[in-house]
N, C-alpha and C positions, 0 to 999 in steps of 0.2 A: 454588430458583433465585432469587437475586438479580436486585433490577431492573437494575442493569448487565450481566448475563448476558443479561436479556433486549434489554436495547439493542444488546448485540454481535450477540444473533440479527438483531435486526433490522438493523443495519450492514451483517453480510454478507448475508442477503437483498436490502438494496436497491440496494445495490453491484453484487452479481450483475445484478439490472436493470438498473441503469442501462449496466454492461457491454454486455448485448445489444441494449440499447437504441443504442449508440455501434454498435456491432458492425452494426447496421444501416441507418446510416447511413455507411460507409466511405467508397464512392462518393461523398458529398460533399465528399473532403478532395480531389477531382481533377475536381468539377465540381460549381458551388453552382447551376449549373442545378433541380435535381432540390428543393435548397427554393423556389427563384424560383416556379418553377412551382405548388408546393404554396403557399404563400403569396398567388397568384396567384388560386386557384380562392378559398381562404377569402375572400379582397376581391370575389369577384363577388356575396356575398350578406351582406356581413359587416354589422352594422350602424353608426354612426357612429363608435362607439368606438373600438371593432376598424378600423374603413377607416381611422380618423387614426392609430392605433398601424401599421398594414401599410403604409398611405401614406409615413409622415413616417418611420418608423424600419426597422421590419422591412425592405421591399421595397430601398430603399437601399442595409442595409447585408447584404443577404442574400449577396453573396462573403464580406464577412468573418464571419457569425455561421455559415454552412455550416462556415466550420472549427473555429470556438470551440464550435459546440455539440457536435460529434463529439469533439472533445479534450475538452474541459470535462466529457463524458460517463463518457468510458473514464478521466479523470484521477481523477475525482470516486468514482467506482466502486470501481476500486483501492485508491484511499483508503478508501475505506470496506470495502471486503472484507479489505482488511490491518488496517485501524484504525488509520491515522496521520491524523491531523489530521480526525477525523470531522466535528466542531464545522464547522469550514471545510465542509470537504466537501458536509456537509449542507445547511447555507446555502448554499452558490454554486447546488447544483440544486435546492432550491426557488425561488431564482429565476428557473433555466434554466425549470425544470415551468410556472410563475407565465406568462412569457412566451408559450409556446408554448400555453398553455391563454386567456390572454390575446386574442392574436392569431388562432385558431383560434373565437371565441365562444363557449368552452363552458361559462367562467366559470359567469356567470351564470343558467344554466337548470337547470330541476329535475333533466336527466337525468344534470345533473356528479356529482348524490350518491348513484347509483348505478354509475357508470362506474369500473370499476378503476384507471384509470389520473389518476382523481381524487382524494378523499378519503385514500383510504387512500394514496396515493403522501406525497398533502402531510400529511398525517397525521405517517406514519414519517419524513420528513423533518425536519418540525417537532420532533416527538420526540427526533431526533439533533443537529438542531442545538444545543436548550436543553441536552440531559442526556448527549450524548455523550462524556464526559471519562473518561476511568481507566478503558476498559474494558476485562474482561480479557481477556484471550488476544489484545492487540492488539500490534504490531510497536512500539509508542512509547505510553511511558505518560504 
């Protein structure tokens, strides 16, 4: 197997994620209630950083990121499960991931390098962004 064979595995693997990932947050494209609130709870303990990124950005613009991040999801996803425009793809949700892990504090604690939905997310991210170009079996070379 070719290292682009295995960057397609990982395309549609993380595509498939971030699918269900979107998939699960639906409900927010009809009420950004549900991240207010979530965003809500992380600022009662967040520590400086996190309170001025939840304060100043997140909490603010939480109607309009409730729908950018559910589209952004399932956009991103598709993309990457069909293999058009991965490169993109990839980067746009390492920065969705970046944010939400940002805002949440879990950046920075030892237990991020154990959490699945850390490392290894922005990992295979990282990996599609730099090298995801020509891969095969994709919809657009």
């Amino acid at each position: 197997m070719t290292s682009a064979a295995g960057l397609r595995v990982l395309s549609i693997a993380l595509g498939a994620f971030l699918i269900f990932m979107g998939l699960d947050k639906i409900d927010w494209l009809m009420d950004s209630g549900f991240l207010t609130r979530r965003l809500e709870e992380w600022r009662a303990s967040a520590p400086p950083m996190s309170r001025w990124y939840l304060e100043t950005i997140a909490i603010p613009g939480a109607p309009l990121f409730a729908r950018l991040v559910l589209l952004g999801e399932l956009a991103a996803g598709a993309a990457m499960v069909c293999g058009v425009k991965v490169r993109l793809a990839a980067a746009v949700s390492l920065l969705m991931v970046l944010n939400f892990h940002l805002a949440s504090d879990v950046l920075l604690h030892y237990d991020y390098l154990t959490n699945a939905y850390g490392l290894p997310v922005l990992g295979g991210l990282l990996a599609l962004a730099i090298g995801g170009t020509r891969l095969p079996f994709s919809l657009s070379r």
